[in-house]
C-alpha positions in Angstrom: 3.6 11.9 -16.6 6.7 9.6 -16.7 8.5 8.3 -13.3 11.3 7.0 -13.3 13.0 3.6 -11.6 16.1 1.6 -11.2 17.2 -1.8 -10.3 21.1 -2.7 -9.3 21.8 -6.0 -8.3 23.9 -6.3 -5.4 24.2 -10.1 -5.2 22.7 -13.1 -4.3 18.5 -12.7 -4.5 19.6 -8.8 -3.6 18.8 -5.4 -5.2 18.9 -2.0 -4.8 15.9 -0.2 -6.3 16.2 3.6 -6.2 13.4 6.3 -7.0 13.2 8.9 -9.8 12.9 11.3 -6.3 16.1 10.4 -5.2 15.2 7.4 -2.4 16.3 4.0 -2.0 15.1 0.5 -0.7 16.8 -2.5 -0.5 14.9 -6.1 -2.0 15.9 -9.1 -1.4 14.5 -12.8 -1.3 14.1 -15.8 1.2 16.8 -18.0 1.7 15.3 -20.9 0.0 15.5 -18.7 -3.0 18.6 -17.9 -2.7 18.8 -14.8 -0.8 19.8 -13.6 2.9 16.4 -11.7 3.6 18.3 -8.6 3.8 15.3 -6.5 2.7 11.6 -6.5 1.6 10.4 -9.4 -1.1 9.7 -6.9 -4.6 5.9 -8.6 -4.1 5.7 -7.5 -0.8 7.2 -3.6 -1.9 4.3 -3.7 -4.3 0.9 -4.6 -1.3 3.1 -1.6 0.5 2.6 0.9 -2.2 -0.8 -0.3 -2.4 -1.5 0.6 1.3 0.9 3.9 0.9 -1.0 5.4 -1.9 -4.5 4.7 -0.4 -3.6 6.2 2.9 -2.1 9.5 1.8 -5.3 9.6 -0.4 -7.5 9.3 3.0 -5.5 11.2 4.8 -5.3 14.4 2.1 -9.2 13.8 1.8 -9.8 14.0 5.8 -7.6 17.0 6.1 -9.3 18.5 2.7 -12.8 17.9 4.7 -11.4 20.2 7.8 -11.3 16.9 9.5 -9.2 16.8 12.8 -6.9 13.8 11.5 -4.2 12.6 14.0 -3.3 9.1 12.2 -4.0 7.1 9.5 -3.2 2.9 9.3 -3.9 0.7 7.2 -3.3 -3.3 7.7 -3.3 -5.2 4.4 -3.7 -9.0 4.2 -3.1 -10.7 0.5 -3.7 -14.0 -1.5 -1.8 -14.9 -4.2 -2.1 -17.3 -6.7 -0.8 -20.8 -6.6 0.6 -21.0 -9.2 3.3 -18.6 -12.0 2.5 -15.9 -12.1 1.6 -15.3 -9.0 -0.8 -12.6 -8.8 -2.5 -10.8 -6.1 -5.9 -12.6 -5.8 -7.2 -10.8 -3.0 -6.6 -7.8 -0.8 -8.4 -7.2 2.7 -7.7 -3.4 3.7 -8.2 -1.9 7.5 -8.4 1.2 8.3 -7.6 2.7 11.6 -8.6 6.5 11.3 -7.2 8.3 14.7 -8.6 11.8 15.5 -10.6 14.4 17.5 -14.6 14.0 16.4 -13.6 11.8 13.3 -17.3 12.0 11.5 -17.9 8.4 10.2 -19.8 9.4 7.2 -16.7 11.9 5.9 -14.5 8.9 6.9 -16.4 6.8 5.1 -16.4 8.9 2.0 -12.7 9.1 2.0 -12.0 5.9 2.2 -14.2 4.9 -1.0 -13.3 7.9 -2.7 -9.4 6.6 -2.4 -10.6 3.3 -3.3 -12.5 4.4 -6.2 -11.4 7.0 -7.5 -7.9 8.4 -6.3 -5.4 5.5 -5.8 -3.7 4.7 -8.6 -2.5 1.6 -6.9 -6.0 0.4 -6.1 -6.6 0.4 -9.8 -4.1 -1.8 -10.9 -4.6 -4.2 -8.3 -8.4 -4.7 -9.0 -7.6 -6.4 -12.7 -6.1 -9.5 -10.3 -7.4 -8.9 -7.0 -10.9 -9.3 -5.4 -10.3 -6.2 -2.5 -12.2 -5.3 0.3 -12.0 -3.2 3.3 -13.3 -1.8 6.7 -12.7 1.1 8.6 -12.4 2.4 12.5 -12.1 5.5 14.7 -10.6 5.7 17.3 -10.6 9.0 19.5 -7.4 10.6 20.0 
């Protein structure tokens, strides 16, 4: 399955990268490097789609398990390398699972089936970064 991307420059450390779906998102860099920090840092777009495609894997999984799901979080926190490239070294993960009766075992289950299994994202990531995670309920 091919998707689709593109990048226009706007100036400066600024881009606009816009979706094979049709959406946009502005990138742009710190001021040191030359930008005006009128958008997200591209590495920083890439630890979000990380914790987007985990979450809407837990969250389809949950609702898939009759699970009454009310919200999903996830807080990511990163390491990257010192020195070009700078990869991802590590990735710490928590989940904040917010529902009616939330069964830790099938929350659980979700979470390392996403991890696993599911999430593309996840995937990639491991062949730079160590990644761990935890998880919580919390009754709606």
């Amino acid at each position: 399955m091919a998707m689709t991307a593109k990048i226009t420059w706007i100036n400066g450390r600024a881009f606009l990268g816009e979706s094979g779906s049709g959406h946009a998102v502005v990138m742009d860099g710190a001021a040191e490097a030359g930008g005006r920090n009128i958008g997200v840092r591209p590495m920083e777009m890439l630890l979000l789609g990380l914790g987007g495609c985990t979450a809407f894997d837990v969250v389809m999984i949950l609702e898939k398990a009759r699970e009454k799901v009310t919200g999903c979080e996830v807080s990511l926190e990163a390491e990257r390398a010192g020195e070009e490239p700078k990869v991802f070294t590590a990735v710490k993960m928590v989940y904040t699972l917010t529902g009616k009766g939330l069964k830790p075992a099938v929350v659980e289950r979700a979470v390392r089936l996403s991890e696993e299994k599911y999430c593309s994202a996840t995937a990639m990531f491991r062949h730079t970064a160590e990644i761990t995670s935890e998880w919580r309920i919390v009754e709606a």
